[in-house]
MIRO-212098 format. One line per 2 residues: number of its first residue (from 1); their letters; for each residue x, y, z of N, C-alpha, C. Coordinates in steps of 0.1 Angstrom, whole numbers. Atoms other than C-alpha are relative to their C-alpha. Layout:
N
NUM	a	X Y Z X Y Z X Y Z | ... $
***
This chain:
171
1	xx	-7 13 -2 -164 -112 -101 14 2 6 | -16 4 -9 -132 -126 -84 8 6 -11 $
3	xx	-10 -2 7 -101 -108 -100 8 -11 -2 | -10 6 -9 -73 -132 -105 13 1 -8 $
5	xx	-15 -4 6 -35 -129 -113 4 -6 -9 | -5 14 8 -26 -150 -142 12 11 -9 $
7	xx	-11 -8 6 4 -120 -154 13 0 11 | -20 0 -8 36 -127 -129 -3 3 10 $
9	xx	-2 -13 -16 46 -94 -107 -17 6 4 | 11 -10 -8 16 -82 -85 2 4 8 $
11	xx	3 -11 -7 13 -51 -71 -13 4 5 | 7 -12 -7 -10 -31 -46 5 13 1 $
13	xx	-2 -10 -6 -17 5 -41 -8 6 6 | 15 -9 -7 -38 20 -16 1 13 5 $
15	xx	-1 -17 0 -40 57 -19 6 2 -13 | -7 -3 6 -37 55 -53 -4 12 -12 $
17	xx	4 -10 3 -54 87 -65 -5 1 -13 | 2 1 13 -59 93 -102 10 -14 -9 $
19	xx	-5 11 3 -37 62 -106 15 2 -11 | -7 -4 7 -11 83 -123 14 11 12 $
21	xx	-2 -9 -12 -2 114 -98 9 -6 12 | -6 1 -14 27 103 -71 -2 -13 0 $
23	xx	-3 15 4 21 67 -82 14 -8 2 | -8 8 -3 45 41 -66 1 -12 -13 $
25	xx	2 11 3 32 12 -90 -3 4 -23 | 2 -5 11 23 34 -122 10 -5 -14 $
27	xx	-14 5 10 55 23 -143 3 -16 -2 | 2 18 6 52 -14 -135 -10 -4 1 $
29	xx	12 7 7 19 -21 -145 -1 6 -15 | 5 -10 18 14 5 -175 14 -11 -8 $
31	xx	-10 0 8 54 -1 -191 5 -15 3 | -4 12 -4 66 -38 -172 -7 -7 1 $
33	xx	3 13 3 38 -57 -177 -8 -7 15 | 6 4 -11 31 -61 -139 -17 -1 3 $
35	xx	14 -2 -3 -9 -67 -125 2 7 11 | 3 -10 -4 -22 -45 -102 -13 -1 7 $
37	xx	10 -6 -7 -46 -36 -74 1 14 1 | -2 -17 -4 -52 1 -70 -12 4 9 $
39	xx	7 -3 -9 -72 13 -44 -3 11 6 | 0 -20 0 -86 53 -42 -16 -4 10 $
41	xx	14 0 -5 -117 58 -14 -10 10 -11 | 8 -10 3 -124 89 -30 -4 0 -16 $
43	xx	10 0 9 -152 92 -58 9 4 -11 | -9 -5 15 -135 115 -84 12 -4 -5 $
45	xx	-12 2 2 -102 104 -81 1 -16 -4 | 6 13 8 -116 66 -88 -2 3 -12 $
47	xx	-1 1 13 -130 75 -118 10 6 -12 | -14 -9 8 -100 95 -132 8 -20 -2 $
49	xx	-8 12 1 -81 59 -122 -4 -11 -3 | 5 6 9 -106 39 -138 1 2 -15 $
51	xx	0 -2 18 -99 56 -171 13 -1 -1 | -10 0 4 -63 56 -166 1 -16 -3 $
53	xx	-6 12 3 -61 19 -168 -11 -8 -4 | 11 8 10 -93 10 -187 5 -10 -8 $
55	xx	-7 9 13 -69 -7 -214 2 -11 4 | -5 13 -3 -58 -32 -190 -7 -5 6 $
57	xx	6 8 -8 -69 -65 -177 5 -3 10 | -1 3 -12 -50 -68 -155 3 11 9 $
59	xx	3 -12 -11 -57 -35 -134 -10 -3 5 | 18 -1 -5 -84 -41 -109 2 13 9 $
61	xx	6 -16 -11 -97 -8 -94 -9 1 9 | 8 -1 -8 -115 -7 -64 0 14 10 $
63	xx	9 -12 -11 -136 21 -48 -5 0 13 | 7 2 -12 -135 17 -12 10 6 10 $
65	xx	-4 -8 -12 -126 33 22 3 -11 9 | -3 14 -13 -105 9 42 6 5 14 $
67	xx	3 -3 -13 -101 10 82 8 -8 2 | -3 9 -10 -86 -8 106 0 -14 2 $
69	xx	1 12 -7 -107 -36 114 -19 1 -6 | 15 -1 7 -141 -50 102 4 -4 -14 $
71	xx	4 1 15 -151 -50 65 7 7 -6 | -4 -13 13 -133 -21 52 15 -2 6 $
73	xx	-13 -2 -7 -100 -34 72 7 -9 -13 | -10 0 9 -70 -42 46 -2 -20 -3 $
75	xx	2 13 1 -72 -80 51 -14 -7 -5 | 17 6 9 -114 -80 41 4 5 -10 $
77	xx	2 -3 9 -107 -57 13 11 -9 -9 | -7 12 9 -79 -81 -1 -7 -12 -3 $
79	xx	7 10 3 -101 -110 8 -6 -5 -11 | 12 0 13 -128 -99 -20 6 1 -9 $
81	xx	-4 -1 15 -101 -99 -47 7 -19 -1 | -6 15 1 -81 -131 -58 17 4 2 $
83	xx	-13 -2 -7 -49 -116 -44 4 -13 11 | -7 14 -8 -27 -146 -29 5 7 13 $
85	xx	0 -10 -16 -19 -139 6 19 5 0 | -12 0 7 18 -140 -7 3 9 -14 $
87	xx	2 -2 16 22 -111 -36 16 12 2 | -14 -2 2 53 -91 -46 0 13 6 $
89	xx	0 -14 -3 46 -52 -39 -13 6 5 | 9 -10 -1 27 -32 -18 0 16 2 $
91	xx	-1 -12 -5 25 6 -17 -7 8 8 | 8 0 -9 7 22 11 7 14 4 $
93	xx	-2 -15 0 4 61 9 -15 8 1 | 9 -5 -7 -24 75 29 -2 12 3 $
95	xx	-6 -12 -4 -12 107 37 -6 -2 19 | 1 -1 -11 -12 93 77 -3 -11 5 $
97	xx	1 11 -7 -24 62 90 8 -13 -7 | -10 9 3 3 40 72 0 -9 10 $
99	xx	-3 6 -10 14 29 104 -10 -12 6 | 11 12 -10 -21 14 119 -2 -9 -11 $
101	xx	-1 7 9 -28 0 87 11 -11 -4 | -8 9 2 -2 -19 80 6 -10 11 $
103	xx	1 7 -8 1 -28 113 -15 -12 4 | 14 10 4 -36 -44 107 0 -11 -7 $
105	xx	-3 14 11 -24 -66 79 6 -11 7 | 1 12 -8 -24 -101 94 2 -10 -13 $
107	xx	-1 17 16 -34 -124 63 11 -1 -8 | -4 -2 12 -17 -111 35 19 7 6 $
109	xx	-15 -4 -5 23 -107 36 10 2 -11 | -9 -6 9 38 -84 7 17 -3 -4 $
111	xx	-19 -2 4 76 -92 -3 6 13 1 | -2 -12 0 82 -57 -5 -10 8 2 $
113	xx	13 -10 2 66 -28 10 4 15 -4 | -5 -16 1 69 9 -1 -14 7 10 $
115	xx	6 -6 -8 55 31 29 3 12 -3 | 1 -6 3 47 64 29 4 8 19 $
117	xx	-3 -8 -15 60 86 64 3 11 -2 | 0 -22 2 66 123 75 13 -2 2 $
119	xx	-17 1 2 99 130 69 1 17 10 | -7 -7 -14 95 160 95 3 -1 11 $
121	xx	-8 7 -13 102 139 120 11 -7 0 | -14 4 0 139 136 128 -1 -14 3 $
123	xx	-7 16 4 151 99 120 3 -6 14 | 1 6 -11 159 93 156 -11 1 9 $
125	xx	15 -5 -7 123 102 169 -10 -15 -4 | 9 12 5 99 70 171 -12 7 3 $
127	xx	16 -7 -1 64 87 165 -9 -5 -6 | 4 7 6 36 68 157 -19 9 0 $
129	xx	7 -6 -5 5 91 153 -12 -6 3 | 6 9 -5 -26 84 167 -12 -7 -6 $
131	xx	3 6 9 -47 58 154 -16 3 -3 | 12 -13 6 -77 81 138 0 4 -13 $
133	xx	-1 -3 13 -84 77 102 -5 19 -5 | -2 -14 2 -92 116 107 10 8 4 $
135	xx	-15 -6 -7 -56 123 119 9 -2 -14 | -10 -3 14 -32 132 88 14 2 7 $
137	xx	-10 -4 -4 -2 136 109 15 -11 -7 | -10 10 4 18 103 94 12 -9 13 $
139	xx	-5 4 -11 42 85 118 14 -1 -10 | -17 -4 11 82 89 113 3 -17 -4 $
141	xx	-7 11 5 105 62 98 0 -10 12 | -2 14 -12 117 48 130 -9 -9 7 $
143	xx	11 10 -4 83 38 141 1 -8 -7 | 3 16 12 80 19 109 10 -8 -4 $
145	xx	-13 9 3 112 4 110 -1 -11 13 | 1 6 -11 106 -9 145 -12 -5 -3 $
147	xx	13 7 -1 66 -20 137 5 -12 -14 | -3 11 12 86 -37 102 6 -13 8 $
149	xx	-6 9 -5 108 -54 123 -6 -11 12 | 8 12 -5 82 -69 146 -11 -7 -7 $
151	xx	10 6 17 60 -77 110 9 -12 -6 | -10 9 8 94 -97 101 5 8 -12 $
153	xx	-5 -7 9 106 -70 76 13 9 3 | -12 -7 -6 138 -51 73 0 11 -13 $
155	xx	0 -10 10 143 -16 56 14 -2 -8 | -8 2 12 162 -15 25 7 13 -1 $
157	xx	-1 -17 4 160 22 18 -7 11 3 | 16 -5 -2 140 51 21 5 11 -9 $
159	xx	0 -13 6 137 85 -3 -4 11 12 | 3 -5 -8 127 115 12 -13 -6 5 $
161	xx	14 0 -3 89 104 19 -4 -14 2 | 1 14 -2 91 67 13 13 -9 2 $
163	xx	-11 7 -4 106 39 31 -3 -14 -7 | 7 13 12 109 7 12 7 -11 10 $
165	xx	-3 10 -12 111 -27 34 2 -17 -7 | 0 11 7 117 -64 23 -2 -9 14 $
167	xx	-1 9 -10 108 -95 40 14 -6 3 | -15 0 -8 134 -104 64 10 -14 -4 $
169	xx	-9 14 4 146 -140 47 4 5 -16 | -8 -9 11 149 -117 14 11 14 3 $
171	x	-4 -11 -2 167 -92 31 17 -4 -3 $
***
């Protein structure tokens, strides 16, 4: 069945492994109460993050390999949940195709995004790697500051590895 949000803050995370491990969203669903999409392609690391958030109803876990474009592109697999096209966080840590990805998202339009980029690429380098869900290379900041800024987003901040973005009338 249709998930649907009836707890406030909602979050996404796609690439979100054991649902615990390098977790963007881990602290505000488990400790603040927030709902939650979490989204792992891979088999074992689903059921590990099925158990981590068994307690909650409002964690929905989904087991799928998303793409580009088609069925498995970011805009069908949000479709199938009851995610508003309007939701408060998304985190989006792939280890590499961030970039196409997020540049695919059309429907749905996060308030805040936390991105995941190679921080071996110097800050003034716009590198956007190429778009091949079997390419792990990542794309640097500046690309995703320039692809945010034609998304209507503006960066806020970034850590070493993630950049965090806000829509541009929140900024």
């Amino acid at each position: 069945g249709r998930w649907r949000n009836v707890y406030g803050m909602l979050c996404v995370e796609l690439g979100a492994l054991n649902g615990l491990h390098d977790s963007n969203v881990w602290h505000l669903i488990k400790k603040k109460g927030w709902s939650g999409v979490l989204i792992e392609a891979d088999q074992t690391y689903f059921e590990k993050l099925q158990k981590e958030y068994a307690d909650l109803d409002r964690a929905h876990c989904i087991n799928t390999f998303v793409s580009f474009e088609g069925e498995d592109s970011l805009d069908a697999v949000f479709a199938r949940t009851s995610l508003p096209h309007t939701f408060d966080l998304f985190s989006l840590d792939i280890d590499g195709n961030e970039y196409h990805l997020w540049d695919s998202l059309v429907t749905y339009r996060p308030r805040v995004m936390v991105i995941e980029f190679n921080p071996s690429i110097p800050n003034e380098v716009a590198f956007v790697q190429p778009r091949d869900m079997r390419t792990f290379q990542g794309s640097s900041l500046r690309a995703l500051v320039e692809l945010g800024k034609r998304k209507g987003y503006e960066l806020v901040a970034a850590n070493k590895t993630n950049a965090f973005f806000v829509l541009r009338e929140l900024f």
